[in-house]
Wavefront OBJ file of the C-alpha trace (Angstrom):
o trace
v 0.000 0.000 0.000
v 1.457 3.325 -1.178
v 1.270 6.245 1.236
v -1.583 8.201 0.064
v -3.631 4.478 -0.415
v -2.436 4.544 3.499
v -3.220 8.068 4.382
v -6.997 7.458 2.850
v -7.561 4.214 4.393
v -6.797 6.034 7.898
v -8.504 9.097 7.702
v -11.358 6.435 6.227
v -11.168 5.075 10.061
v -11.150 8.129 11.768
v -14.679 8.712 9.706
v -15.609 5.996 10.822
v -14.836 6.646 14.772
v -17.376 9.434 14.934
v -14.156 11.520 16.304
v -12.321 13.824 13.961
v -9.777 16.530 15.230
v -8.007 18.897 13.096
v -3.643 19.007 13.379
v -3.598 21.967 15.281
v -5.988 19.986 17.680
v -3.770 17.345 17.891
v -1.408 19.057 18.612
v -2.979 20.505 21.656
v -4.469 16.839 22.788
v -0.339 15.449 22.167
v 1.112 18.029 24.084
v -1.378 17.686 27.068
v -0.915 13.882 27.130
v 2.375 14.460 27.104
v 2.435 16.105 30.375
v -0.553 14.768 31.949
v -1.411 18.135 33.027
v -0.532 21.787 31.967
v -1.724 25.278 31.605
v -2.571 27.421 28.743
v 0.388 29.063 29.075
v 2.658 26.582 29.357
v 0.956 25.190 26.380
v 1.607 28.620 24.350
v 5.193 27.434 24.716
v 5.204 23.879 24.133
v 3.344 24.029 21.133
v 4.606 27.175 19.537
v 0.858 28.410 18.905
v -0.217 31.752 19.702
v -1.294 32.464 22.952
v -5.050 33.412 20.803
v -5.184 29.971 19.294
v -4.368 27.771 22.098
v -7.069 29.458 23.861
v -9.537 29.151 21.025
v -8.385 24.997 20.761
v -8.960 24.476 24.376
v -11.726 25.678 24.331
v -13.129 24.274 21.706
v -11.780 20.892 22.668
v -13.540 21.716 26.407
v -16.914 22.021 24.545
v -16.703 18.706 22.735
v -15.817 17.024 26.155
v -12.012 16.054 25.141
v -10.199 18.372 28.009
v -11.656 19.158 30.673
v -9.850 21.695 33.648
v -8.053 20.261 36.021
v -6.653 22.190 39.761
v -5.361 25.284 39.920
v -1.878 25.691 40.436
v -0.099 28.795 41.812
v 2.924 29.663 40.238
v 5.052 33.047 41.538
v 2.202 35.995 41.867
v -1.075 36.579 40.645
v -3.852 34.133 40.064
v -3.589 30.573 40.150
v -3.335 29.114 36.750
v -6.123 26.590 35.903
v -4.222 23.766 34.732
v -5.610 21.144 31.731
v -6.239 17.455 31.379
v -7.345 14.834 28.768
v -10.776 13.823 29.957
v -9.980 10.374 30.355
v -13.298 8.787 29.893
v -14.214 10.506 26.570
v -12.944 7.845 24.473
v -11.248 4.322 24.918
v -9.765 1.577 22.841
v -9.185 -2.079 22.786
v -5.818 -3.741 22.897
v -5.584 -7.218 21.043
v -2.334 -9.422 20.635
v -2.206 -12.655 19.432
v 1.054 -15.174 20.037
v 2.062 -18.498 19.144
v 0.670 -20.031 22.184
v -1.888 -17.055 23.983
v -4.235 -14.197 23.095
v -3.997 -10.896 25.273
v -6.349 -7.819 25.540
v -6.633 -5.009 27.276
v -8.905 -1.840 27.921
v -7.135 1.561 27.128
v -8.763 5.326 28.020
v -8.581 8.485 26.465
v -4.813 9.108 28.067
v -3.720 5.395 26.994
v -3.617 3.928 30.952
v -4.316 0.288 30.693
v -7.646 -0.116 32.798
v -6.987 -3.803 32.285
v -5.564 -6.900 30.917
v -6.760 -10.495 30.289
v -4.671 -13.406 29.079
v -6.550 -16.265 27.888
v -4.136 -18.933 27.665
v -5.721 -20.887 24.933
v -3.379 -21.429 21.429
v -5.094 -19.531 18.761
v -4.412 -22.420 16.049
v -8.518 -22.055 14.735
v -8.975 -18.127 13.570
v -12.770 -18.641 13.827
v -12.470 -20.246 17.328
v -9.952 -17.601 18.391
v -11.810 -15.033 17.276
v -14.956 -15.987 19.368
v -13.112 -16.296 22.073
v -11.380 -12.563 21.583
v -14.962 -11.287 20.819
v -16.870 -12.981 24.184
v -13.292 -11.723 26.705
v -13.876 -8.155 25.268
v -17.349 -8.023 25.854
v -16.641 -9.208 29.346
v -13.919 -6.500 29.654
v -16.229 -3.243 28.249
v -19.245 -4.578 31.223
v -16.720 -4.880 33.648
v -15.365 -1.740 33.404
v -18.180 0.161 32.585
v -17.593 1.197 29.527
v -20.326 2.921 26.781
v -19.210 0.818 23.857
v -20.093 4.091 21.434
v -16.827 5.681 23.068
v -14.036 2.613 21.763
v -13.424 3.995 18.786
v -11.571 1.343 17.411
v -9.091 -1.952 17.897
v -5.308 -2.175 17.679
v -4.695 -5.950 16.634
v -1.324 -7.233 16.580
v 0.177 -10.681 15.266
v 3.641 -12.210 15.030
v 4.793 -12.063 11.415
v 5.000 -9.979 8.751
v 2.766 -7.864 5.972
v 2.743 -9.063 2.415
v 1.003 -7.199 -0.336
v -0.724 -4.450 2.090
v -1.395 -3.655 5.572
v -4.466 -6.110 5.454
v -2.689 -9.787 5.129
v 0.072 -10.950 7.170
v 1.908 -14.275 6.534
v 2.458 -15.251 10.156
v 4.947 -18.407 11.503
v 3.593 -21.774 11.390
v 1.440 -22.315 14.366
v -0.447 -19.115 13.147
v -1.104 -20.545 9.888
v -4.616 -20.264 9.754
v -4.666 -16.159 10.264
v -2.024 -16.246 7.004
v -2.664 -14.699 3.437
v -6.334 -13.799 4.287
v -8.054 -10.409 4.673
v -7.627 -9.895 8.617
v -8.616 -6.107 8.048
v -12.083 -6.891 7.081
v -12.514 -10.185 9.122
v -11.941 -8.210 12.198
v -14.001 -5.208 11.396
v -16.243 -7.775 10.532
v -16.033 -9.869 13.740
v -15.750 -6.990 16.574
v -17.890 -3.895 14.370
v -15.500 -1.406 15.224
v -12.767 -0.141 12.803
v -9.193 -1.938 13.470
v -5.767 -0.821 12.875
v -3.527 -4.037 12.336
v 0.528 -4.007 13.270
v 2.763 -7.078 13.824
v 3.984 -7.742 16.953
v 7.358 -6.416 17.176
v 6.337 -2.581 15.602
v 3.487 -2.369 18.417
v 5.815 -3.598 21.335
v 8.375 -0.879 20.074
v 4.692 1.638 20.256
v 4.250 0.528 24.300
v 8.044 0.454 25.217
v 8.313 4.317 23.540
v 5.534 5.765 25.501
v 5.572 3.502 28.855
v 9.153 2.240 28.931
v 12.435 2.724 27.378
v 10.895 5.589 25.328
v 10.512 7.792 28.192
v 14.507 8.658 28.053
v 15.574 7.456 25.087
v 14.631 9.102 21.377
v 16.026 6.243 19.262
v 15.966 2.829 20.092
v 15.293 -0.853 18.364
v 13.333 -3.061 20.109
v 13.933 -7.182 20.113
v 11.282 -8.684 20.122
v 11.909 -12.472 20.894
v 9.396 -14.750 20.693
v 8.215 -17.723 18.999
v 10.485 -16.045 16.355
v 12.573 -13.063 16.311
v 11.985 -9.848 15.094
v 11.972 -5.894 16.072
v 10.664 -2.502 15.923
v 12.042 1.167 15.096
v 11.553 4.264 17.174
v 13.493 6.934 15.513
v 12.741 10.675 16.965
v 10.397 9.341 19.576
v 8.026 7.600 16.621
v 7.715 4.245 15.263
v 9.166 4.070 11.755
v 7.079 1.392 9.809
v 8.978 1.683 6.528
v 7.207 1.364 3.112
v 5.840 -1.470 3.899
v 5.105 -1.904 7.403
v 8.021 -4.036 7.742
v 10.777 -2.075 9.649
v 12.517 -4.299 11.445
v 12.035 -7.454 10.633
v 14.983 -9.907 10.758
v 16.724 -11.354 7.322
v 18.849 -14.637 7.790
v 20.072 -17.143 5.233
v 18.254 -20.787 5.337
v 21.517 -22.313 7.412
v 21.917 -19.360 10.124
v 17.719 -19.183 10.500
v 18.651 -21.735 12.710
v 20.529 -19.976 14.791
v 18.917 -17.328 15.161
v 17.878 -16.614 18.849
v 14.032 -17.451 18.512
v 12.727 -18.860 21.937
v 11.141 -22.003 19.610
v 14.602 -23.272 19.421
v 15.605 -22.650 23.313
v 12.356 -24.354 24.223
v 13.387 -27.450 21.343
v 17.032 -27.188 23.068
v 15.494 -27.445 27.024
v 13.320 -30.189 25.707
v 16.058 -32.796 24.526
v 17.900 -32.132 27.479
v 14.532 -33.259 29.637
v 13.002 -30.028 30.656
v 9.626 -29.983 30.211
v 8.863 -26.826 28.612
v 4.903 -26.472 27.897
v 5.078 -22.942 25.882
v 6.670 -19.797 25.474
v 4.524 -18.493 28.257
v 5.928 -21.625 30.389
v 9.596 -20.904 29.634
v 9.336 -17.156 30.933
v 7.759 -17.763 34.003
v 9.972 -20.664 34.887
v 13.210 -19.919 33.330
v 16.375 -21.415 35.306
v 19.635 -20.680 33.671
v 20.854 -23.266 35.023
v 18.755 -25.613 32.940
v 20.710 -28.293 30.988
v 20.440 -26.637 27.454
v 20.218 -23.254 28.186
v 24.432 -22.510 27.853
v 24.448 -24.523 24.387
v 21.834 -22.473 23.156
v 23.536 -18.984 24.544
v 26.829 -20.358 22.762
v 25.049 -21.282 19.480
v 23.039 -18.145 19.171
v 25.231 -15.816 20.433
v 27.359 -14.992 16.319
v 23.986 -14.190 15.081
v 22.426 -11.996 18.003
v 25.893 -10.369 18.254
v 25.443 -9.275 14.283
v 22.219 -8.217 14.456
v 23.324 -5.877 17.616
v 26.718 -4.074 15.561
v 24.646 -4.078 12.444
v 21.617 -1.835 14.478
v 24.111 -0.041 16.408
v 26.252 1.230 12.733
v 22.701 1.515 10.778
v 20.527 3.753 13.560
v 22.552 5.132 16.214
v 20.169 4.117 18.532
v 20.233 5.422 21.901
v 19.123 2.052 23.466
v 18.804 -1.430 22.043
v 16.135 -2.742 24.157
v 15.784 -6.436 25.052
v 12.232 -7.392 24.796
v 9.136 -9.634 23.724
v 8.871 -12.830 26.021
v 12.368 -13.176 26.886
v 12.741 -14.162 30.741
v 14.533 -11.154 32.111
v 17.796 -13.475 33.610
v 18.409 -14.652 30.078
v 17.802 -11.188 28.494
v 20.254 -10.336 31.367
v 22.672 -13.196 30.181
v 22.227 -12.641 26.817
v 23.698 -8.974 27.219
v 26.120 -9.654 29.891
v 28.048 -11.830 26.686
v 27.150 -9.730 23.779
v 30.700 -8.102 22.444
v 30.714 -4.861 20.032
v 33.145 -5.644 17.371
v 36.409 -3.594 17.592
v 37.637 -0.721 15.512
v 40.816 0.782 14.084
v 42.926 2.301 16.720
v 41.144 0.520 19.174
v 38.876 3.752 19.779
v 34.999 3.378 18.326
v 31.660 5.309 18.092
v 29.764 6.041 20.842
v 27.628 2.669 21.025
v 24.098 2.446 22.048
v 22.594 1.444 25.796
v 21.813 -2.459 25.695
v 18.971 -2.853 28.258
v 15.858 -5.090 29.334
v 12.622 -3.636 28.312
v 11.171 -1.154 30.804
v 7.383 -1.473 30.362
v 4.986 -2.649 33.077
v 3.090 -5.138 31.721
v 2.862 -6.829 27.655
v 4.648 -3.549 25.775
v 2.699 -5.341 22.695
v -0.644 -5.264 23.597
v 0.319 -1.436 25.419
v 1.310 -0.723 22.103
v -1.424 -1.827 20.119
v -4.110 -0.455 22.784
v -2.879 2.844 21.891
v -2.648 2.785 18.100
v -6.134 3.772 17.868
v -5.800 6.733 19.970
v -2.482 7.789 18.663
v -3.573 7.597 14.891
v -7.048 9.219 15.933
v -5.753 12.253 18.830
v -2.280 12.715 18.626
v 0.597 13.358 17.116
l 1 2 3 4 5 6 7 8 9 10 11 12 13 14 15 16 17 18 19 20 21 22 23 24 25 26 27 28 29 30 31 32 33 34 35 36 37 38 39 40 41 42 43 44 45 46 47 48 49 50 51 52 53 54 55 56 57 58 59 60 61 62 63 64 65 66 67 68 69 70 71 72 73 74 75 76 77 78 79 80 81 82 83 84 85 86 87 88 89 90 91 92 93 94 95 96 97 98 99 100 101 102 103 104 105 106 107 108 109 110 111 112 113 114 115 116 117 118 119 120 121 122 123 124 125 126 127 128 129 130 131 132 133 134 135 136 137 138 139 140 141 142 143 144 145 146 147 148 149 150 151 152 153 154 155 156 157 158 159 160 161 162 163 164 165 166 167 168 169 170 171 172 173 174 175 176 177 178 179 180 181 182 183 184 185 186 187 188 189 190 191 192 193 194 195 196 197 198 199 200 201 202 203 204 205 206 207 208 209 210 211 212 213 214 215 216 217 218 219 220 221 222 223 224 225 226 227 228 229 230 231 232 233 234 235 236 237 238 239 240 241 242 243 244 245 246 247 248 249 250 251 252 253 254 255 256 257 258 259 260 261 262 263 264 265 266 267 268 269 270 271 272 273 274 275 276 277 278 279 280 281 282 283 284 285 286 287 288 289 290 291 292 293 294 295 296 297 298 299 300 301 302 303 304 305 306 307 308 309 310 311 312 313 314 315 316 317 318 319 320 321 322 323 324 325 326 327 328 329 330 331 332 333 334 335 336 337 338 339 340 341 342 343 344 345 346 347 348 349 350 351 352 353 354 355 356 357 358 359 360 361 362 363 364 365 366 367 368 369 370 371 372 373 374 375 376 377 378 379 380 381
């Protein structure tokens, strides 16, 4: 999909959300969930609008119940200055992620705070099954929280693979085989009746880390995202880059070093032969012993390949951070960067080389991430 095909499709969803907001709203609503809360006049300066105009947007944006005015603050003399917040129940979105071996959702508000999160620990081999299952957990989720379903204005759904021919079918690894090569963008819509903005896995956990993690220090990072497979995501400037294609960051090896590339399916193959009984991805990170029989060989075999992809990202981005993520236990993400080795350069003296680090994000960063897609690509900047 070309990027006015993709720039028509998305303003077709905003349509669609009964919300529209114009750029110089956005940037109002971006700056203010930036900060949580602010005054006018601090807004004047953050956003670089006239002092006139930001007080014609917030009002505006009062009237149609996005902001509403928060406590007074004193600051030096003179009146205390009426400070402004995202009304946080005037709109809300829906969170989906499915894995090789789980389905996650979750319930975002207006500011993107994750009102909650459900797991249902079945594998999603059937789509029709799945989806069933996806559709009765959210409905369960909106009642819960009381919710007005005409204020989710829309899904982010995330997947493990990778796009192929638009942003609509995804040819996902083998246990997924039966969401492959079809039209998920219409099935969903289809399925849940609200409009759906689709991402794979790695690009949306890269979304949750830069807002609730990593992202709130660093401006550039990559995100690994290891899972079932192994793939990763592009901040660049404090916003995910997607690339033509929607396919930033996703992991090229040859037939013969696929194999050793350091996908948690082959640690779990590795711990298997060696007797642990491993019963998913899931399983390995919440029982992970590095001192399982199978866990060194699999450090030792992986480690050329990881250690490439790291001084390959570090030369191509200058990231600040290269952020170890997806399902990896944290003791073997801390393993796995306790041994990785930047190559050497002339003279012995090198660039200045990016922060390696364990992803920061309380909670799934992927199902964070695609929570707040809808509200990103509908609000804010």
């Amino acid at each position: 999909m070309d990027a006015s095909a993709a720039q028509q499709a998305s303003s077709q969803r905003h349509a669609r959300t009964g919300f529209t907001v114009s750029p110089s709203e956005r940037i109002i609503l971006d700056a203010v969930r930036r900060h949580r809360s602010i005054s006018r006049a601090a807004l004047t300066v953050e956003t670089d609008l006239s002092q006139q105009s930001v007080h014609r947007l917030v009002d505006q944006l009062m009237e149609r119940g996005l902001l509403v005015a928060g406590e007074a603050i004193r600051k030096g003399r003179g009146q205390p200055s009426p400070q402004i917040e995202l009304e946080r129940t005037a709109a809300y979105a829906i969170g989906i992620s499915v894995s090789t071996d789980s389905m996650t959702l979750c319930l975002a508000d207006f500011g993107g705070d994750i009102l909650e999160e459900i797991r249902l620990r079945i594998p999603p081999l059937r789509r029709n099954a799945s989806l069933t299952a996806l559709r009765d957990a959210m409905d369960r989720l909106v009642k819960r929280n009381s919710v007005d379903r005409a204020r989710i204005i829309g899904i982010g759904f995330t997947i493990s693979g990778f796009f192929v021919h638009d942003r609509k079918h995804v040819n996902a690894p083998v246990p997924l085989q039966d969401w492959s090569l079809t039209d998920l963008q219409t099935i969903l819509e289809n399925t849940f009746e609200l409009p759906v903005w689709i991402e794979n896995d790695a690009s949306s956990a890269a979304i949750g880390e830069s807002l609730l993690g990593v992202g709130t220090w660093a401006r550039n990072f990559f995100y690994l995202n290891f899972s079932y497979g192994f793939g990763g995501g592009v901040v660049l400037n404090g916003k995910p880059y997607f690339g033509s294609h929607g396919n930033a960051g996703e992991m090229m090896f040859d037939k013969d070093e696929s194999r050793r590339r350091p996908a948690l399916k082959f640690l779990i193959a590795e711990l298997r032969a060696n007797g642990i009984d491993i019963d998913s991805i899931e399983d390995l990170r919440m029982r992970f012993d590095p001192q399982w029989p199978g866990v060194e060989s699999w450090i030792e075999r992986t480690l050329p390949a990881l250690e490439r992809v790291i001084n390959t990202l570090a030369g191509l981005f200058d990231p600040d951070a290269i952020v170890f993520g997806g399902l990896l236990p944290p003791t073997l993400g801390d393993m796995l960067i306790e041994r990785v080795q930047f190559w050497e350069h002339r003279n012995g003296v090198g660039p200045a080389l990016p922060k390696l680090v364990l992803s920061e994000t309380n909670g799934d960063a992927t199902v964070i991430g695609a929570a707040v897609t809808p509200l990103k690509n509908t609000f804010f900047l």
